[in-house]
C-alpha positions in Angstrom: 144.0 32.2 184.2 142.7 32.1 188.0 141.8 36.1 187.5 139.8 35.4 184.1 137.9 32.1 185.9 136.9 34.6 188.7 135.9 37.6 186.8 133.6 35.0 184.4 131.8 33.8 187.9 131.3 37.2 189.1 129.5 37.8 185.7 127.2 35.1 186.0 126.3 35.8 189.3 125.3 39.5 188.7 123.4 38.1 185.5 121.5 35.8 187.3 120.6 38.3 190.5 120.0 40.6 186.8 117.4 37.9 185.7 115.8 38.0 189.6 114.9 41.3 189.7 111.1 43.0 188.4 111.1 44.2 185.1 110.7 47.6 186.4 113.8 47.5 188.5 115.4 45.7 185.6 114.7 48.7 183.1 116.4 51.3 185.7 119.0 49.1 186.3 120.1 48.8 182.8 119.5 52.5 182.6 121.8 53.2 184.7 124.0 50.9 183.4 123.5 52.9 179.8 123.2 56.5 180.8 126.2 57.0 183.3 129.3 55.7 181.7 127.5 58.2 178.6 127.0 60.8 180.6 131.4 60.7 182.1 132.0 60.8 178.5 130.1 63.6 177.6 131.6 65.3 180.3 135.1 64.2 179.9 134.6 65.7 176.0 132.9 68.7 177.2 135.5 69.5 179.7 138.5 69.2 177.0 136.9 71.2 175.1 136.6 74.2 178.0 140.5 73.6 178.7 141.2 73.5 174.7 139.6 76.9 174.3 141.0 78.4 177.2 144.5 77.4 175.9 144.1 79.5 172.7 143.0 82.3 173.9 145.5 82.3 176.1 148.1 81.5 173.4 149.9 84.8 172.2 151.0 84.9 168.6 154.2 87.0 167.7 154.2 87.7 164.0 158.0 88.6 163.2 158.4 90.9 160.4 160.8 90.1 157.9 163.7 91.7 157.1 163.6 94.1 154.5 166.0 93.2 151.5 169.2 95.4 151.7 169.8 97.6 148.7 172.8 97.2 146.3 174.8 99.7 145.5 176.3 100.3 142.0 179.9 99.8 142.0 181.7 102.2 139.4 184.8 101.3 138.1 187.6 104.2 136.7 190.0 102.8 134.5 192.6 105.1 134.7 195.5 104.6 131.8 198.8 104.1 132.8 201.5 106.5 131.4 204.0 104.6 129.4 207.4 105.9 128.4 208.1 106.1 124.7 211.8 107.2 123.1 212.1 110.4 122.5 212.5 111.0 118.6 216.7 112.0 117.5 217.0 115.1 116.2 216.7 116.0 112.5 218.3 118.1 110.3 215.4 120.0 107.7 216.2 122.7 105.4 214.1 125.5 105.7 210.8 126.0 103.6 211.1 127.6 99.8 209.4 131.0 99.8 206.0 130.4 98.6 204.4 133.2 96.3 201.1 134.5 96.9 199.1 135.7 93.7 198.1 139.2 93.7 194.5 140.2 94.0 192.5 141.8 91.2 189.5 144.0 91.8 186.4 142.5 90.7 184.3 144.5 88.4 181.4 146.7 89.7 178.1 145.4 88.7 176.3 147.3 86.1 172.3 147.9 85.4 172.0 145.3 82.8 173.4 142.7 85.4 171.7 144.0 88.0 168.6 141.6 89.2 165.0 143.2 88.9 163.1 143.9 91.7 159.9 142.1 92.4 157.1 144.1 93.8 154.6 142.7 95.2 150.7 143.0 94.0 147.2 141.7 95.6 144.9 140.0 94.0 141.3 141.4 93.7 139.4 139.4 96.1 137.1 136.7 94.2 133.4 138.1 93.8 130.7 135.4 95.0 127.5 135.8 92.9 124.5 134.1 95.1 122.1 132.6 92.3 118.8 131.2 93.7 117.4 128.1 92.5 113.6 128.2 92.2 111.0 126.1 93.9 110.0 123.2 92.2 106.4 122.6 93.0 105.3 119.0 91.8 102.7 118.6 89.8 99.8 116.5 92.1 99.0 113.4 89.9 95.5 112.7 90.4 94.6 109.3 92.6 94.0 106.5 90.4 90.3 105.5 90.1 87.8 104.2 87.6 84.5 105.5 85.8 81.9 104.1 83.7 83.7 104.6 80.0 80.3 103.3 78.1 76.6 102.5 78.3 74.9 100.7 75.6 71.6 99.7 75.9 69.6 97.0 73.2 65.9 95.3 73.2 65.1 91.3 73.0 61.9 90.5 72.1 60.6 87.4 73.6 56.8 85.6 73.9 53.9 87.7 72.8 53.9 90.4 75.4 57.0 90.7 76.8 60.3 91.9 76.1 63.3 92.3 77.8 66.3 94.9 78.1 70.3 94.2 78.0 72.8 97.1 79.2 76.6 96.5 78.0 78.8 98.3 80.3 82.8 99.3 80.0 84.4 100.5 82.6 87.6 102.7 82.2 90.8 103.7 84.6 92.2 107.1 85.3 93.9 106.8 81.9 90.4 105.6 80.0 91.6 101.9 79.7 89.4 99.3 79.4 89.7 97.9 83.4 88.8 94.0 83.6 87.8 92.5 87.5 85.1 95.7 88.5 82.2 94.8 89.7 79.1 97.4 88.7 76.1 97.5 90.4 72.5 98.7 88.9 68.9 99.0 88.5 66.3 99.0 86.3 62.9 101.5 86.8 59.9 101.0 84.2 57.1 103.5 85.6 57.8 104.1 88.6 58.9 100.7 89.2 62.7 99.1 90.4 63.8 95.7 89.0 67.1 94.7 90.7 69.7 95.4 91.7 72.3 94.0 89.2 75.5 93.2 88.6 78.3 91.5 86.9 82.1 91.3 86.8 84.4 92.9 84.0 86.0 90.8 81.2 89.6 91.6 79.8 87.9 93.4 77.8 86.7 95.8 80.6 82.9 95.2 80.3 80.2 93.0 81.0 76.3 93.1 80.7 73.4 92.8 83.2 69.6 91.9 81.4 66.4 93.5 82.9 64.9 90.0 82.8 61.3 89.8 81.0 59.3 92.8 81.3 55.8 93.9 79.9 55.3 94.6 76.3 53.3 97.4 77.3 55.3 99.3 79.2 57.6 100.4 75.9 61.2 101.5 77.7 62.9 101.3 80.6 65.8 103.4 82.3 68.9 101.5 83.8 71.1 103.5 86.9 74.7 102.5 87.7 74.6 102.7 91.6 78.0 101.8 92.5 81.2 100.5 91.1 83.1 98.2 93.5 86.9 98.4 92.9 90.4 99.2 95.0 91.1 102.1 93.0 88.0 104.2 93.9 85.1 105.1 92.5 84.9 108.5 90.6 81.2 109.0 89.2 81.7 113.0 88.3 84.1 111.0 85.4 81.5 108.9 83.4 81.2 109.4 80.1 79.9 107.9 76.7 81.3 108.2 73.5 78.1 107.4 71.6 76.1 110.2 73.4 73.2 108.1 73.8 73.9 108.2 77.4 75.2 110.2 80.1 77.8 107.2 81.1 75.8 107.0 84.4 72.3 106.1 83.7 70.6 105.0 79.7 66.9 104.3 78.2 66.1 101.7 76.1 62.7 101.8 74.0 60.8 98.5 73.4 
């Protein structure tokens, strides 16, 4: 209790000669304070550490090898049979065997040529013949590419007021086989003297045709002459194929008179 008293006044008394001093000596003080007993631990840990690594390498490890496993032998076991005595049989009294007779051999008839077997001969075969027949060349017959052509051209006049008239073209467009053709569009124009009206067009009916007019035109001038200029279709256009079954036209171009 006395020990605990004294070490509690010595305490004090080096905090209050603590509280005394500058703050600059204060600050070094309680850095020394700090930094040594850290710096003995440091030490202490670094110095095991040294002594810990110089053990093991130091330390020698024996490996022992283990033993190997001993082999076992196959044991073979002989039986070998013991010899027992058995009584010997008495002694029997047996007549002797009857005389047995043997029947006497008889010759066995020769074979004659009826009974004899015939003899095969062998005989080739002619070797099969092989007749080469060549097959000839089929050569397709090119279909021709679908397209269309101008199957008609009728021309007709409408009179209208005094001096004028006017001119109406019905047109029927056929396919590669001649039938009627409905969704072409055909393009033209009309020339009066010297003189283009157009173009023109119009659509195909189920039917296959469809008409373009002139429009009014002078009275005067008696005729005109309408041109297909093109036919627009998938399938192609074939001009060199436009016909007219009425010969009033050559399928590609027609007149009609006032």
């Amino acid at each position: 209790m006395a020990s605990l008293s004294f070490l509690t006044e010595r305490l004090k008394s080096i905090f209050r000669k603590y509280q005394r001093l500058p703050l600059r000596q204060r600050i070094i003080w309680l850095a020394v304070a700090v930094l040594v007993p850290m710096a003995s631990s440091l030490y202490c840990l670094g110095a095991s550490a040294f002594l810990l690594r110089n053990h093991l390498l130091k330390a020698k490890v024996t490996l022992i090898p283990a033993p190997s496993p001993t082999p076992i032998l196959p044991i073979s076991i002989t039986l070998t049979p013991t010899a027992t005595s058995s009584p010997l049989p008495s002694p029997t009294a047996t007549s002797p065997p009857a005389p047995t007779l043997q029947p006497t051999p008889t010759q066995k008839p020769l074979p004659t040529s009826a009974s004899r077997k015939p003899t095969v001969t062998a005989t080739h075969a002619p070797s099969p013949t092989l007749i080469t027949t060549r097959t000839p060349n089929l050569i397709p017959t090119p279909r021709p590419a679908p397209s269309v052509h101008i199957g008609d051209l009728d021309g007709q006049s409408v009179k209208l007021q005094r001096g004028y008239w006017k001119a109406v073209v019905t047109i029927t467009i056929h396919d590669g086989t001649h039938a009627a053709l409905s969704g072409v569009t055909v393009f033209g124009t009309f020339h009066q003297n010297g003189t283009s009206v157009g173009p023109f067009s119009c659509r195909t009916d189920a039917g296959g045709t469809c008409s373009v007019d002139s429009g009014q035109l002078l009275a005067k001038q008696g005729k005109t002459t309408f041109t297909v200029t093109d036919v627009s279709t998938p399938l192609g256009y074939d001009p060199t194929a436009n016909h007219d079954p009425d010969g009033d036209s050559d399928g590609t171009s027609t007149t009609i008179s006032k």
